[in-house]
C-alpha positions, 0 to 999 in steps of 0.5 A, spaced: 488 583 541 496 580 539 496 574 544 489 573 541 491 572 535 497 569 537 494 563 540 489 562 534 495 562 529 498 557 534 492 552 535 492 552 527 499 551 527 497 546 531 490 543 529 493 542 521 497 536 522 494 532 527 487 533 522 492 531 516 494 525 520 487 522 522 485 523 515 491 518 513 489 513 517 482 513 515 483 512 508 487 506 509 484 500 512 487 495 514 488 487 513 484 482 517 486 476 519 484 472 513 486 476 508 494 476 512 493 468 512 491 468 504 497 472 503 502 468 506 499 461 504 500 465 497 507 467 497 508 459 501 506 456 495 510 461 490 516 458 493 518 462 500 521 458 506 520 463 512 524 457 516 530 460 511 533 466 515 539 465 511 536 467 504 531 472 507 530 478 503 531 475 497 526 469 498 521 473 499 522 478 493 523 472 489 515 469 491 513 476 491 515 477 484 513 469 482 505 471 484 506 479 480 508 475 474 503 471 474 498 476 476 500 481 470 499 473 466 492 472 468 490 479 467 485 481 462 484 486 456 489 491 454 493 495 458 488 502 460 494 506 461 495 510 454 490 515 449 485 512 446 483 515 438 476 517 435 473 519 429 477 515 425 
């Protein structure tokens, strides 16, 4: 009865990540083909250079914080984070 118990605590030991694993790869889905291409030529037209290696991180961070900026400037509304109030 021990080694019974033995082995189904090791396949349970066992069976918990490989599970948590699977479910981790379902949730995230990943990009197509057209939508990397849009991607690039977006950050392409923020002002990277992928010929420039000599300024590689900080060209690409530039873009990339160019299109958030426009990105949060073209956003509708107010914020959603926060409370709201009734009855007053």
């Amino acid at each position: 009865m021990k080694s019974l118990m033995k082995a189904a605590v090791l396949a349970a030991i066992v069976a918990v990540p490989a599970v948590s694993f699977a479910q981790v790869q379902t949730q995230q889905q990943p990009l197509t083909r057209a939508q990397v291409r849009a991607d690039l030529a977006q950050v392409r037209a923020a002002g990277y250079d992928p010929s420039d290696w000599m300024h590689y991180p900080e060209n690409i961070q530039a873009a990339e914080a160019k299109i958030a900026a426009q990105r949060a400037a073209t956003a509708y509304g107010p914020s959603t984070n926060g409370t709201s109030q009734s009855g007053q």
